[in-house]
C-alpha positions as CSV (number, residue, x, y, z in Angstrom):
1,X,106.2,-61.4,65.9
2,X,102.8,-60.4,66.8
3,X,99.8,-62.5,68.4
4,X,96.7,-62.5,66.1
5,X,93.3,-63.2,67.4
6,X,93.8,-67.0,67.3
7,X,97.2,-66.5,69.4
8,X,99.3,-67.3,66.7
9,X,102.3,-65.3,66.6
10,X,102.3,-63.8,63.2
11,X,105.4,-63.9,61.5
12,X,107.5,-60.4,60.0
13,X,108.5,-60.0,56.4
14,X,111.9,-61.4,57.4
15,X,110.6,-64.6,59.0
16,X,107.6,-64.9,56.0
17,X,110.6,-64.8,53.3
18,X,113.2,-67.2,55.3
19,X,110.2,-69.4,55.5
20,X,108.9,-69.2,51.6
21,X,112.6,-69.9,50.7
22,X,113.0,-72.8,52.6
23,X,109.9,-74.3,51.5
24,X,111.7,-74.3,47.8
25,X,114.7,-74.9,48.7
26,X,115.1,-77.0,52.0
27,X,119.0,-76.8,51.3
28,X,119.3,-73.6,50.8
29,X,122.6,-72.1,52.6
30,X,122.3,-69.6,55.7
31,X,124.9,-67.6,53.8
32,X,122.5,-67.5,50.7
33,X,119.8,-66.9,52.7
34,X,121.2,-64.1,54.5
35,X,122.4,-62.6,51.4
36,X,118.5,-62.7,50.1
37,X,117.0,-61.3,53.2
38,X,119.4,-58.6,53.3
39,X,120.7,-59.4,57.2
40,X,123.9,-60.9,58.5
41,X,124.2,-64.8,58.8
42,X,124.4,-64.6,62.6
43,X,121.2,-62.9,62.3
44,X,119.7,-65.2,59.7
45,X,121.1,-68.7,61.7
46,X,119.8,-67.0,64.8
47,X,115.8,-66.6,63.0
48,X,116.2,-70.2,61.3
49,X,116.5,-71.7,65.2
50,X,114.2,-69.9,66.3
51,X,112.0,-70.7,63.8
52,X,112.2,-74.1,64.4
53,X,112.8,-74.3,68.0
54,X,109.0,-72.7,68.5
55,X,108.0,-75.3,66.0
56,X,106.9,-72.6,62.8
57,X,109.2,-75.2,60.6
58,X,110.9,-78.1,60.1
59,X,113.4,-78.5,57.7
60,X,113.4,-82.2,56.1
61,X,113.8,-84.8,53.0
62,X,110.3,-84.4,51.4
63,X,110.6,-88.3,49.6
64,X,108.0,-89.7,47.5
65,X,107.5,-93.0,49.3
66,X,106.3,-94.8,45.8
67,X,110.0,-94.3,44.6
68,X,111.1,-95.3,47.8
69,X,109.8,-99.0,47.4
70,X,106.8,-98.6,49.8
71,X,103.9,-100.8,48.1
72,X,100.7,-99.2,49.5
73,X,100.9,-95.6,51.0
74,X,96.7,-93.8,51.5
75,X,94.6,-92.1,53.8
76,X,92.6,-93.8,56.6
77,X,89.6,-92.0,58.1
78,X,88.2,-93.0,61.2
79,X,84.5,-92.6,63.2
80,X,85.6,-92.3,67.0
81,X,83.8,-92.3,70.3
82,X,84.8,-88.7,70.7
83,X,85.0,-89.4,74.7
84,X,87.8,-92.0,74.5
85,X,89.5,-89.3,71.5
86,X,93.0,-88.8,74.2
87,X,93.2,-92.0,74.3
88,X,93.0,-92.9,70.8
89,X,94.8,-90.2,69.2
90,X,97.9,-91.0,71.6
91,X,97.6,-94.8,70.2
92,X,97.7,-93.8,66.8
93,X,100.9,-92.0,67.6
94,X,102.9,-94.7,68.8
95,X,102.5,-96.0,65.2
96,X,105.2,-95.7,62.9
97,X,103.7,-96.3,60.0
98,X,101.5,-93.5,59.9
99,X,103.4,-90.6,59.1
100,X,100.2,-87.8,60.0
101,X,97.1,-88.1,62.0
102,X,94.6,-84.8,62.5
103,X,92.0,-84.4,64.3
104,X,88.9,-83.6,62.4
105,X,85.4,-82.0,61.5
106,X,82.5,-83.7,58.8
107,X,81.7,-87.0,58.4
108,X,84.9,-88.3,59.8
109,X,86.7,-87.4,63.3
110,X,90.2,-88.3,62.5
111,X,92.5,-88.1,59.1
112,X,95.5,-90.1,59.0
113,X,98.1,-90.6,56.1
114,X,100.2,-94.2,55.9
115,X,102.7,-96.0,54.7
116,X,103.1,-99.5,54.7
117,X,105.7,-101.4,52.6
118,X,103.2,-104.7,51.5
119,X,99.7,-105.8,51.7
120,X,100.3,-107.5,54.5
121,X,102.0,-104.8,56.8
122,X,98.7,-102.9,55.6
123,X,96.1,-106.2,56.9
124,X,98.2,-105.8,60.1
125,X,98.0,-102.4,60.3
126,X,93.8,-102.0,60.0
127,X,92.7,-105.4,61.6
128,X,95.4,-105.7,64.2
129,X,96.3,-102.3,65.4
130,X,94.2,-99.6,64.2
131,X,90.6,-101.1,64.2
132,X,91.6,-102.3,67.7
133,X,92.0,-99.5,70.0
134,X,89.5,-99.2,72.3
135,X,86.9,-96.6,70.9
136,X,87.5,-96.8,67.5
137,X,84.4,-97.4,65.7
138,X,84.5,-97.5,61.7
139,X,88.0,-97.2,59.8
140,X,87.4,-96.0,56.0
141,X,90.6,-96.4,53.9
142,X,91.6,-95.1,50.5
143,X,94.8,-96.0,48.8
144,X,97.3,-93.7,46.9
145,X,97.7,-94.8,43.0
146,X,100.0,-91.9,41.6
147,X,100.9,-88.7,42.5
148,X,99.9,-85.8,40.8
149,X,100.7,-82.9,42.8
150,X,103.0,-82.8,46.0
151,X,104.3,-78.9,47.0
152,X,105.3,-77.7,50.2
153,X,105.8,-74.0,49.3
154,X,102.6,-72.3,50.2
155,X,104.0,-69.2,51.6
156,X,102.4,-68.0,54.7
157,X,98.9,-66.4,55.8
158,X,100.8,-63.2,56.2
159,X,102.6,-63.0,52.8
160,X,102.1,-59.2,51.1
């Protein structure tokens, strides 16, 4: 792999095409994916850890948490004091209900998406923990009605 100007390491064909065929087939097998890449499966199994050892991927259940009985699943935006942003983004981490927070430019210093299984677990979440840390000065919230489009196979920045 080579470091590009940002200090990502950029990825080689083998690693790009591991990567695109994991993100449409999670389960794919290491002997299948050896056989596609055109290496052994030592070599394959060894790229794979690698791959997500330094954190490139993560191989998991992508679930649709409206099928999965969750009520209320949306985005929350939030207006910080962006001295006190440590602090609050390592708050909003120790919550288990939301299952992605990112720090952010615009109108909005911090994007986060949620779950919550009732109306109630989603009061608690806003008034009682969210809108509560210490710096946090507007919360904005949007709930999810349907789901039109949810793909994980992008490719990579590098792909020919």
């Amino acid at each position: 792999m080579k470091a590009t100007a940002s200090g990502v390491q950029k990825l080689d064909r083998v690693d790009r095409k591991m990567v695109s065929l994991l993100q449409k087939d999670g389960r794919m097998p290491i002997v299948s994916i050896a056989k596609e890449l055109g290496i052994s499966e030592t070599t394959a199994r060894g790229r794979l850890k690698r791959l997500i050892t330094e954190d490139v991927i993560k191989v998991i259940a992508v679930s649709n948490p409206i099928r999965l009985g969750f009520e209320i699943i949306g985005n929350i935006k939030l207006s910080i004091e962006l001295k006190k942003k440590d602090a609050i983004l390592k708050a909003l981490k120790e919550i288990d209900t939301l299952n992605y927070v990112a720090l952010t430019t615009g109108g909005n210093d911090i994007d986060i998406e949620f779950i919550a299984g009732s109306l109630s677990e989603f009061k608690t979440l806003i008034f009682e923990r969210i809108s509560q840390i210490d710096g946090v000065n507007s919360v904005e919230t949007s709930l999810i009605v349907e789901i039109i489009k949810d793909t994980w196979d992008y490719g990579t920045a590098w792909d020919d």
